[in-house]
C-alpha positions, -999 to 999 in steps of 0.1 A, spaced: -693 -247 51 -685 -283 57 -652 -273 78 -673 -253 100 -702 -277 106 -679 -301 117 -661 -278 140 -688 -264 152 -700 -301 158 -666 -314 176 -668 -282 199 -702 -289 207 -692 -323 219 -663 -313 239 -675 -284 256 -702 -304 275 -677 -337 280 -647 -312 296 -677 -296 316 -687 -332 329 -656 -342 330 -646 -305 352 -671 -313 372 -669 -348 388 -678 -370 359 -713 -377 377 -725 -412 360 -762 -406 370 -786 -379 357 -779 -348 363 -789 -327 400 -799 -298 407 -798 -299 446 -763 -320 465 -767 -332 500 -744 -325 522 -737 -335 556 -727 -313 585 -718 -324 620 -739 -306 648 -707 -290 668 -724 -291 705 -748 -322 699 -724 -342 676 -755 -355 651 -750 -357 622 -778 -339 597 -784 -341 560 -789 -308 543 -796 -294 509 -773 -265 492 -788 -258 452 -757 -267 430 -760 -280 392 -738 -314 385 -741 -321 352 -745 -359 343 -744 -385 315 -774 -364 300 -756 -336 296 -736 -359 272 -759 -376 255 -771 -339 245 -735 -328 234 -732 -362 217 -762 -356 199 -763 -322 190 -723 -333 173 -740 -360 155 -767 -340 142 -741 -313 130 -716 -337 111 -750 -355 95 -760 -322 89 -727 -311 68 -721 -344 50 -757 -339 35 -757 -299 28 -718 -289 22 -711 -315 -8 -707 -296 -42 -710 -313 -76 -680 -318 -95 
């Protein structure tokens, strides 16, 4: 039981830091909307718009980072048998 808490808790770390990492390793909070910015072809302005895309952040870390701790707390305290 303690093997599989703690492998449970290393791949609940990594999964979200290879995502992050996948991703762009944003260092903000994460976004649900990116702007991008497209040049008018006839007019030559420049404009700012919106396109819905998740980037996950350093939140999305924090989580995973948690969630591992919790999970290796978690099977130091229940997994331990008397000897």
């Amino acid at each position: 039981m303690r093997i599989a808490l703690r492998l449970l808790a290393v791949i609940s770390f990594l999964g979200p830091a290879v995502w992050w990492v996948a991703d762009g390793a944003h260092p903000g909070w994460s976004k649900n909307t990116v702007a991008v910015h497209t040049l008018d072809e006839i007019t030559g302005i420049e404009q700012i718009t919106y396109e819905k895309r998740f980037v996950p952040g350093i939140d999305t870390l924090a989580f995973g980072l948690a969630v591992a701790v919790g999970l290796s707390g978690l099977s130091a305290i229940i997994g331990r048998r008397p000897r």
